[in-house]
N, C-alpha and C positions, 0 to 999 in steps of 0.2 A: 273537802278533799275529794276529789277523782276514784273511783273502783279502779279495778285492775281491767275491769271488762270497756272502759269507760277511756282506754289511750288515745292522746292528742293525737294526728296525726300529720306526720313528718309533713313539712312544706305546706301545711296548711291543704292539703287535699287529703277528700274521706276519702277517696277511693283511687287502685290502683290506673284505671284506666282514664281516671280525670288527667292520673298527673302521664300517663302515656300520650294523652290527648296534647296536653300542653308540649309536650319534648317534640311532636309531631309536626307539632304548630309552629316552633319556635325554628327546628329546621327547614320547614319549608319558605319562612320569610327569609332564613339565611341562606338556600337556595335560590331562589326569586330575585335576589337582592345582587348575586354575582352574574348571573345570567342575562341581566338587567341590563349591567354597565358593560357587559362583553358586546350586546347588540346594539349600543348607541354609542360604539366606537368607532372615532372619525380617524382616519388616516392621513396622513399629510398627502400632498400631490407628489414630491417623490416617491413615497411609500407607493403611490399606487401605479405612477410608473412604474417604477423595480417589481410590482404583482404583473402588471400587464406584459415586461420584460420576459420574464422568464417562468411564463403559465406555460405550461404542456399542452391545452387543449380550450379553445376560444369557445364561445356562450353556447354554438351551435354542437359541441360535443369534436369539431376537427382538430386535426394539429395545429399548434400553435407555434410548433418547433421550427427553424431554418433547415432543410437537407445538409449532412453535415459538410460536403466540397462546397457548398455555395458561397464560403468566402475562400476560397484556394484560388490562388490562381499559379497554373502550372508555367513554367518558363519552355523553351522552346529546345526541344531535343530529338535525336534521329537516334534509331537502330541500328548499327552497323550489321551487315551480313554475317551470319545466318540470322542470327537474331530480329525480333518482331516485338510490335508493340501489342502490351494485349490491357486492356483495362477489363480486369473483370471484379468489379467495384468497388472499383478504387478511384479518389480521386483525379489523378492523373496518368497511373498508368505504372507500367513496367517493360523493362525489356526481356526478352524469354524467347528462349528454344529448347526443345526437348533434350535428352540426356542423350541420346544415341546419334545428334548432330554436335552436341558439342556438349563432351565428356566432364562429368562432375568427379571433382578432385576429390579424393575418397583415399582419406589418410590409413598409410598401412601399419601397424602395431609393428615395432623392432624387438628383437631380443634383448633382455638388458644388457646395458656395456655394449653393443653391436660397436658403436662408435672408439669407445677405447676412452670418452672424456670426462668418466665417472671416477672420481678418486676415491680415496678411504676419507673418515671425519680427522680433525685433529684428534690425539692422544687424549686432549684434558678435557675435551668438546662435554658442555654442559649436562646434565641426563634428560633435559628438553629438546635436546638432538638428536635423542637415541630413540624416540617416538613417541605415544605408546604404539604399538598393532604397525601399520602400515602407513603413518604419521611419520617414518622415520627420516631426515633432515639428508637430501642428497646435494653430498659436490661434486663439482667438475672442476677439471684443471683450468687456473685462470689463465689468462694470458696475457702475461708479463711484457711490460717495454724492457729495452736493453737495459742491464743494469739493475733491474727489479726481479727481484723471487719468490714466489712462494712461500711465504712464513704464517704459522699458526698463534696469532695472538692471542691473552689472558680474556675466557667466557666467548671464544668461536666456535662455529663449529664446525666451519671449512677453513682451507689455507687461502689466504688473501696475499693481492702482491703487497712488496714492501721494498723500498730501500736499502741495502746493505752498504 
């Protein structure tokens, strides 16, 4: 029989740094072993066209990229007066004049209703039409062919024409 002073040890190593040695060892051939087969990987010839295709920058460290108009090609157009052409880098251009030769439409804010073709919701009009906040559901008076009216049908929330 074995003393108490006298225990087997685990995995067959006496000491802890043998079996560190081994765990060390064992990762670095499993290391070694992926790093291995990543650099004596062959590519197809497509594969390395589609590398050579679309590299950012060729062996010397330049662009490898196309300029991006260098396949556009612009079609053939004029300025009418006042207007002018300006390319300022763009591929083909634009036409342009300043605001004080020729006035930019600059929409003006109305009063509500100014127009008069804001109506009320229907009576039964769902409470998804009632908003919440400033979500709230606006109609206007439709405009009817002859013969057709204005009627509020079941889940609206405006009056639609209809047949009578």
């Amino acid at each position: 029989t074995q003393s108490a002073s006298q225990e087997v040890p685990a995995f067959g190593f006496d000491r802890f740094s043998d079996a560190m040695e081994a765990v060390v060892a064992i990762l670095l051939v499993l290391a070694t072993s992926g790093s291995a087969s990543l650099l004596h990987r062959r590519d197809t010839p497509e594969e390395q066209r589609s590398d050579m295709e679309y590299r950012a920058e060729d062996s010397f460290g330049k662009t490898a990229l196309t300029p991006a108009c260098a396949k556009v090609e612009c079609g053939e157009y004029s300025c009418p007066a006042p207007f002018e052409l300006k390319k300022d880098a763009t591929c083909c251009g634009y036409c342009w004049a300043p605001d004080h030769v020729v006035a930019a439409d600059r929409h003006v804010v109305t009063a509500f209703n100014a127009t008069g073709n804001v109506i009320e919701q229907c009576e039964e009009a769902p409470s998804t039409c009632k908003g919440p906040g400033a979500n709230v559901v606006r109609c206007f008076r439709p405009s009817c062919r002859n013969g057709d009216v204005p009627n509020c049908s079941p889940g609206s929330c405006c009056p639609m024409c209809t047949t009578r």
